[in-house]
C-alpha positions in Angstrom: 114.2 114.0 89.7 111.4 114.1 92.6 108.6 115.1 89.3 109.9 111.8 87.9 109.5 109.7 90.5 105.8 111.5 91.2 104.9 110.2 87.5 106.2 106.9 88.3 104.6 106.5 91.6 101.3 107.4 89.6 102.2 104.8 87.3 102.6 102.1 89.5 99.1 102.9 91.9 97.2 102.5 88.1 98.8 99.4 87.6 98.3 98.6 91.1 94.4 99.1 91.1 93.8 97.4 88.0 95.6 94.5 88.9 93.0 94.6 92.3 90.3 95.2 90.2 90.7 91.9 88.0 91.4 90.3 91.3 88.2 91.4 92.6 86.2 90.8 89.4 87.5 86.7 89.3 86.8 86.3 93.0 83.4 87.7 92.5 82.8 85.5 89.3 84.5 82.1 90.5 81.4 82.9 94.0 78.0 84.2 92.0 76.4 83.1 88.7 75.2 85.9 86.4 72.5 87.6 88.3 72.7 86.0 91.7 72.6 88.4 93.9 74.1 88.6 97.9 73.3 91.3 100.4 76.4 92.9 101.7 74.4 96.0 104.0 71.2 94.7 104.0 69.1 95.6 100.8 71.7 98.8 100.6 74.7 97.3 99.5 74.6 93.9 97.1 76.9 92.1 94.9 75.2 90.9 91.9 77.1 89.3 89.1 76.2 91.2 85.7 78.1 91.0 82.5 78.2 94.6 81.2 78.8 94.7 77.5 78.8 98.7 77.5 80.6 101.3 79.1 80.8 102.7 82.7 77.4 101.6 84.4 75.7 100.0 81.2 75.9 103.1 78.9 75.6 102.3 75.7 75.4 98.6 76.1 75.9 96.5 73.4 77.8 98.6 71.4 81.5 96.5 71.8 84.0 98.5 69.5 83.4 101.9 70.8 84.4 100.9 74.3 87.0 98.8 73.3 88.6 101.8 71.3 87.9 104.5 74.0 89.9 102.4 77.0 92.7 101.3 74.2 93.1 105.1 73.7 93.5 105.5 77.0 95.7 103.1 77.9 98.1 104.3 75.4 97.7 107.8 75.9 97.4 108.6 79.3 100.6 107.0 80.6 102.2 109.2 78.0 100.8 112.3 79.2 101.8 110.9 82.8 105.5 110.4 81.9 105.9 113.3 79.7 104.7 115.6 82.4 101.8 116.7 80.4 99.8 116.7 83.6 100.1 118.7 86.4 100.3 117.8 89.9 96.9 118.7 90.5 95.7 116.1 87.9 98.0 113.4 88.0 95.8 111.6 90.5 92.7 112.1 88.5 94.7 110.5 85.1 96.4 107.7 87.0 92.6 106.4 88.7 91.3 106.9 85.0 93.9 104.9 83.6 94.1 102.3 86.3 89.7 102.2 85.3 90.3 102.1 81.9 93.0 99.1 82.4 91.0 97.5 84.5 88.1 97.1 81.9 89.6 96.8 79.1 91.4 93.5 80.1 87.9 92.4 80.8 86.7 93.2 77.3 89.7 91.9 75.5 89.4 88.5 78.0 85.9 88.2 78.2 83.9 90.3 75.7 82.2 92.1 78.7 82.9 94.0 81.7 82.2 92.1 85.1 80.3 94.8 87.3 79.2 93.5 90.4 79.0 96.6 93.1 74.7 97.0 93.4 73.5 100.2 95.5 70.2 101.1 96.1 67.0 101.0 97.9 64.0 98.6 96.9 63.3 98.9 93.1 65.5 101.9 93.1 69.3 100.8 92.2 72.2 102.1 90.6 73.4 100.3 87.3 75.9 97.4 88.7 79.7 98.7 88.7 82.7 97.8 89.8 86.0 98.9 91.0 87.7 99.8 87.5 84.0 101.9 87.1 84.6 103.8 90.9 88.2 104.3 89.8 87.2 106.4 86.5 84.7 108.6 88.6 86.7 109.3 90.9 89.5 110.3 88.5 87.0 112.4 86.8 86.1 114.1 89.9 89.7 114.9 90.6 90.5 116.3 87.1 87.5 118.6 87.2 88.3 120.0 90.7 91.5 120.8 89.3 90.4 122.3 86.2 88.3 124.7 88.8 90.9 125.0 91.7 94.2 123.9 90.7 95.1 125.7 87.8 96.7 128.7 90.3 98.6 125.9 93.0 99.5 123.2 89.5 100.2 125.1 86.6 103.3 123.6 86.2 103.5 120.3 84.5 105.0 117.3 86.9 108.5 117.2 86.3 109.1 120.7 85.8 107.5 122.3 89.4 110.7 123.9 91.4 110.1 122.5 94.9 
């Protein structure tokens, strides 16, 4: 039972971090217009108000089905996976932060018809492509699942659910 309620735990942090994630995004919106821009760390940190039509960081902007399609996929398969213990423990993190990223956006898409990215990093002319929360969420996730692929195969081969503890 203690795998089960790991997957459901999971669950509800995804749903938890999207639902913060559209919180952030309206509170953001309802303060800047579209390309106002406020320091947060001086010139480090901003938040600038950009509507992102692409995918994570502006890739392949404009192109509005394929990301639509690619976090609907998600969103149906990876709470699957989660609850069918098709993920170990090593990578149950990793899939519940991409899934609460993938949420997170697609509401956007479906609500808006773009992604509200607002997180600006850099120095001078030098920036990183607005982002947001949903966006850190599905790098991180990333970054979990391939440090398990490369460490936690040994400590996680056993799906959720099925590890004797």
């Amino acid at each position: 039972m203690r795998g089960r309620s790991t997957r459901v735990a999971a669950l509800l942090a995804a749903v938890l971090l999207a639902a913060l994630d559209q919180l952030v995004k309206q509170l953001v919106a309802s303060k800047l217009v579209v390309g106002e821009s406020v320091p947060v760390v001086g010139d480090w940190v901003r938040l600038t108000l950009v509507e992102n039509t692409g995918l994570a960081f502006g890739a392949l902007r404009g192109r509005v089905e394929l990301p639509i399609l690619v976090g609907a996929a998600a969103v149906v398969i990876l709470p699957w996976l989660i609850l069918k213990g098709r993920v170990t423990r090593a990578e149950l993190a990793g899939v519940a932060l991409i899934l609460a990223g993938a949420a997170g956006n697609l509401a956007d898409r479906l609500s808006l018809g773009y992604v509200v990215d607002f997180l600006d990093v850099g120095v001078g002319v030098w920036r990183w492509p607005a982002f947001n929360l949903a966006d850190s969420c599905i790098v991180v996730g990333a970054v979990l699942l391939a440090i398990a692929s490369l460490f936690g195969r040994q400590a996680g081969r056993h799906a959720v659910g099925r590890c004797r503890t």
